[in-house]
N, C-alpha and C positions, 0 to 999 in steps of 0.2 A: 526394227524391221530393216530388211537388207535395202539399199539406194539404189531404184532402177538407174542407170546409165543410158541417158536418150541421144538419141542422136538427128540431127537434120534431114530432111526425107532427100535422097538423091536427085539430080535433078533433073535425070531419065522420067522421075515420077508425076512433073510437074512442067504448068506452061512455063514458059522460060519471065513471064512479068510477074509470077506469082514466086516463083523460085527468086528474084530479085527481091524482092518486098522482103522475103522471110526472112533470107539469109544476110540482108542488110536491113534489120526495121527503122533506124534511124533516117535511113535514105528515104525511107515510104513516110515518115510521121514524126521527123523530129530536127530535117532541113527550117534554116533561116527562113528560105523561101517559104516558104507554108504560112511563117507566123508575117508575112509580110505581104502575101498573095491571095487573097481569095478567092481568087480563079485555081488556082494549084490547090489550096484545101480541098475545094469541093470535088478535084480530081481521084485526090488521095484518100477521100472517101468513098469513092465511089469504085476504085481500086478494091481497097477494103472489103467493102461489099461484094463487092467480083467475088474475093480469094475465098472468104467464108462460102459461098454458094457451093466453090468447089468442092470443098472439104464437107459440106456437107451433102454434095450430091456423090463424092465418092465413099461415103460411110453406108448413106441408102443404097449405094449399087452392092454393097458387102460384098466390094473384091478388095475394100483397102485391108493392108496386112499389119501385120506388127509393127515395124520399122516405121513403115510407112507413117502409122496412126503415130507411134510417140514423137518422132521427128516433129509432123507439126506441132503437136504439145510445147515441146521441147523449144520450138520456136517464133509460137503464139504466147507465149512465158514471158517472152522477152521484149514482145511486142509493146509499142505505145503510141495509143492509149489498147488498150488490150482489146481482143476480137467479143463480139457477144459470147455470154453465157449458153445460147443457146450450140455456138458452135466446137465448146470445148465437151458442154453434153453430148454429141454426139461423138465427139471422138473416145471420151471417157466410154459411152455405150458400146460405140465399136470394140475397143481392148475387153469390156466385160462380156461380150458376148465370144470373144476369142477366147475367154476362159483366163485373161491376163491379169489376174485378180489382184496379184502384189504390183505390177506394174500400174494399175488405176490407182490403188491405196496411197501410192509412192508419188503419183503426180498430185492425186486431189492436198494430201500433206502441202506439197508445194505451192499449190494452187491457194489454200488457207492462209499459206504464206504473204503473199501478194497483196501490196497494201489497196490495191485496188481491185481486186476481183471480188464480187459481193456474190455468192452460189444461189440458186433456186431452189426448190425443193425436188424435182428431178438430179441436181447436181449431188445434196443427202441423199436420197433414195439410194443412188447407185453404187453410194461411197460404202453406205450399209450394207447394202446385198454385198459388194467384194468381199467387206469386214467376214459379215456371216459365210459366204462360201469358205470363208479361209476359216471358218471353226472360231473366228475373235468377236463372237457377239460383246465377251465381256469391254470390247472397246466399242462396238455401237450403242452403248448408253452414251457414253462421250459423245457421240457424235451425236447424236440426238439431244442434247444438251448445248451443243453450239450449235446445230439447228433453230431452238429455239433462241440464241443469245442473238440468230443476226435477223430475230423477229420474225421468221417464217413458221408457218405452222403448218406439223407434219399432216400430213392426209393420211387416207385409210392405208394405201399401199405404203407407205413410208414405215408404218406402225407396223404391220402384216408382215411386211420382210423380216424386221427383228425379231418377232414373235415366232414366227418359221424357224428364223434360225435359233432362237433359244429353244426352242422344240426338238432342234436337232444336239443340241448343246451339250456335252456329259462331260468332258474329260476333267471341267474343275469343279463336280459337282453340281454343276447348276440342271435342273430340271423341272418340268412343268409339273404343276396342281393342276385343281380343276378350277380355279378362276382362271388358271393360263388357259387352259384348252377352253374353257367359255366365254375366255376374252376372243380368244384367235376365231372360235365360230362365229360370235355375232359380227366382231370385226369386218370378215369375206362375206357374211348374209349381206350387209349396207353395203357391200361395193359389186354386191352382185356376184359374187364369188361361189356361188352354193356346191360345186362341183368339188370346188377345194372345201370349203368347209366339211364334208361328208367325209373327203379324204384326212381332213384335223381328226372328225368324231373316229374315224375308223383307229388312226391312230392310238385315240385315248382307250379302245377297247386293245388295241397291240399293249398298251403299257401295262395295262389293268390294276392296274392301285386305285383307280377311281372309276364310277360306276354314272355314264351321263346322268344327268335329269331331264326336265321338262327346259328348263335355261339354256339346256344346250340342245333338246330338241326345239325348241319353238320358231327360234331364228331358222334352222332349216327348212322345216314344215310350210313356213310363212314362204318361206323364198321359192320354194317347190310349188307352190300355190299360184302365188305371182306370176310364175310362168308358163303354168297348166301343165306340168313334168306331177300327175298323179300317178300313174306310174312308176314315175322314178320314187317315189314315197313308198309306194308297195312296195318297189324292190330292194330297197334300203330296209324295210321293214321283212321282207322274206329271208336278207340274210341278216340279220340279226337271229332270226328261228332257228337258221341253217347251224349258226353258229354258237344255236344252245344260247344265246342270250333272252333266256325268258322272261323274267322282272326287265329287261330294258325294254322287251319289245311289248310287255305289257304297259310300259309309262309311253311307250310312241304312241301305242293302240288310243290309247286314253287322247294325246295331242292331235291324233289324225281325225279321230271323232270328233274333239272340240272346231277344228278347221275343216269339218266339213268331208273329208275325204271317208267314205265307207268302203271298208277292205269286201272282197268280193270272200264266195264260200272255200273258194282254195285258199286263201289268207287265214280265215278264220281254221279251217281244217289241221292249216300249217302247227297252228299257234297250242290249237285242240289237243293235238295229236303228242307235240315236246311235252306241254303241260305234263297230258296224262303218262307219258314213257317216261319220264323223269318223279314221278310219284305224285303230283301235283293234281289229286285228281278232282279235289272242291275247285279249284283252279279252273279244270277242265270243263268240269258242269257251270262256273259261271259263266264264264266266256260262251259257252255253248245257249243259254240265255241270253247273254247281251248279243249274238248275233240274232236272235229270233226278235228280237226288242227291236233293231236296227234293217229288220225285215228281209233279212239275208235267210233263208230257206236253206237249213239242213240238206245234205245228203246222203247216202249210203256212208260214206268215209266218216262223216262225222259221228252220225249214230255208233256205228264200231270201236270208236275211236273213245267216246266217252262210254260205251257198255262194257268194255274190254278193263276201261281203268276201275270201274263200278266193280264190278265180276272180282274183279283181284284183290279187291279191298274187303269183300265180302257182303257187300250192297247188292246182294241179289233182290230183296224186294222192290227196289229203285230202280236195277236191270229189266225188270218183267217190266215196271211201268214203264218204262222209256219206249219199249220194244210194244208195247199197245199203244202210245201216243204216235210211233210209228206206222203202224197201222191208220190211224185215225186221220194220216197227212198224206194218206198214198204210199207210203215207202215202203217197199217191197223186202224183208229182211231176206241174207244170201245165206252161205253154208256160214263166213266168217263171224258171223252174226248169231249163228246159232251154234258153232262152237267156242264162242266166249261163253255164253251160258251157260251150255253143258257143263261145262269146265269148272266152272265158278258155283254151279248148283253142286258138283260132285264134291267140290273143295267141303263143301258144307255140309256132307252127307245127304241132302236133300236128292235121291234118289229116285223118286216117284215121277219125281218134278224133269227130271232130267229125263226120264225115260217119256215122258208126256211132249217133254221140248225134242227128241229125238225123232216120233213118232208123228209129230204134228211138221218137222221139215220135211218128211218122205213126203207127207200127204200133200204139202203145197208145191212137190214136183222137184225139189231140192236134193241134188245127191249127196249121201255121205264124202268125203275125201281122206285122207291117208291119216288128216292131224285128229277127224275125226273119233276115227277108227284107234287110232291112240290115247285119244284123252278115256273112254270107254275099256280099253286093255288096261290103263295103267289104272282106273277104276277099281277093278275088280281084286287088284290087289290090298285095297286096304279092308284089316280085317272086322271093321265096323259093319259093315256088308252083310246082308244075311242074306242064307242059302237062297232064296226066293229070287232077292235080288239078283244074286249071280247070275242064275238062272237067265232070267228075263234079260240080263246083258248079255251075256252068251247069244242066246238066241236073236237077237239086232244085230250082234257082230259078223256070225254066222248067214244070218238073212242080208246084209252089204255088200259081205265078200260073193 
């Protein structure tokens, strides 16, 4: 990796005691006098103390720049006995938030160097995240490995960074399973992360070689819970629907039930509705029970939504019973309601039966409409039909228009 070239901060940028100290640190921490004075020690530390303050109240003010930031580096390196840990983090954090990602890399190397600088686990964290921004997760295991050699133990964010970044990782082959993606969920669940975590799951449906489970829903769901974000569980679970993921949003369905959360009747409608348009329609009729189980009350959408998949499959005696337990709950059937019928009775020559369902919408005030009026034309053409029948269609169609 290339050798940033640092330079000492000018000395426009600094009070003129603290530009002294830096650009001579022998003069601040390594005169006779010191090791002879105690009264001058406890100056020079207190010096010390000054110069870090600044450095770190000009990091927090985020107007220090480039130059600026590696200079002190550059000449807190050389200091002795060297500045806090805390204050080289912040300069290293300043450069990573400047986006100066080989320039951090290039000091903390140095800094490793240093037979006295011992790093904190803020000091790793940031070193990883550069690594990772620059695409070299393969050298943050390393680093994570002398992490642990100078006996610190990483935290959740320390671990989360690398996992991000191997997440992001391809050019030398490396890419995530699904214990990576159900590491990096539970991971963000424990730090409180649930936002990113959703953004990890969302991901692993972007990859789609691997299909979540209950492992990587459950840390979510939990965390969503924790914070009374049920909604936000709906809405994570609406577009899952949205997105035609129906086995997944059926294992969420299953975790939000277990934790308590019950999807309202647009939820279940959502879920109803993919089912049955994707052919799924035992699917459809179960679901459409486990929400009456869960005391969520059908409405018009759903009834249609599960007669329409019934009808197509050719489950018309399962359609009429639906359509009388409908009845029996208040629900009012519409025109759409009785042209899935129709439809689905014609499909099956059952003729009488249609003409009885056409006959009985007029009488409860329900007008024919155009798809109607089609499914009954395009009727008449098949030649199963007998003349009587025709007839009796004609004459409905005729009586419409």
């Amino acid at each position: 990796m290339k050798r940033i070239t640092t330079r000492p901060p000018s000395r426009g940028n600094l009070p003129s005691f603290i530009f002294t100290i830096l650009q001579n640190p022998s003069r601040g921490f390594h005169s006779d006098a010191v090791n002879s004075n105690p009264t001058c020690t406890h100056t020079i530390e207190q010096t010390h103390l000054v110069s870090e303050s600044v450095i770190q109240t000009r990091c927090k003010s985020g107007k220090i720049g480039k130059d600026e930031a590696l200079g002190y580096l550059n000449s807190m390196i050389q200091t002795k006995p060297l500045p806090s840990v805390w204050t080289f983090n912040y300069l290293l954090g300043a450069l990573s938030k400047m986006k100066q990602y080989s320039a951090v890399v290039s000091m903390c190397k140095q800094l490793m160097g240093c037979a006295h600088f011992r790093p904190d686990v803020c000091t790793m964290t940031i070193f990883l995240n550069c690594l990772c921004r620059l695409n070299r997760v393969d050298l943050g295991f390393p680093v994570l490995a002398i992490t642990l050699k100078y006996g610190l133990e990483p935290n959740a964010h320390s671990i989360n960074t690398l996992l991000h970044g191997l997440c992001k990782y391809k050019e030398k082959g490396y890419t995530c399973d699904a214990i990576t993606y159900a590491t990096m969920i539970n991971g963000l669940c424990k730090v409180g992360k649930i936002s990113k975590a959703v953004e990890i799951l969302k991901k692993m449906w972007e990859d789609g070689r691997f299909k979540p489970n209950q492992v990587c829903y459950n840390p979510i769901i939990d965390g969503l819970c924790k914070e009374s974000r049920m909604d936000d569980a709906l809405t994570l679970f609406r577009d899952m629907i949205s997105k035609k993921r129906i086995q997944e949003a059926l294992t969420l369905l299953e975790t939000m039930t277990t934790k308590g959360i019950k999807p309202d009747v647009v939820t279940f409608n959502s879920l109803i509705s993919a089912s049955c348009k994707s052919g799924n329609w035992e699917e459809g009729v179960r679901l459409f029970k486990t929400m009456i189980d869960h005391g969520v009350l059908p409405d018009i959408v759903t009834y249609n939504s599960v007669l329409d998949a019934l009808c197509k499959e050719g489950k018309t005696t399962e359609a009429l019973n639906l359509v009388n337990e409908m009845f029996r709950r208040g629900e009012k059937p519409d025109v759409v309601t009785y042209n899935s019928l129709i439809k689905g009775l014609c499909r099956t020559s059952q003729w009488k039966e249609a003409t009885r369902l056409f006959d009985e919408m007029v009488c409860h005030g329900i007008l024919p409409d155009f798809i109607t009026l089609k499914i009954l034309s395009g009727a008449l053409c098949n030649e199963v039909m007998t003349d009587e029948v025709r007839k009796e269609f004609k004459a409905r169609i005729d009586g419409a228009l």
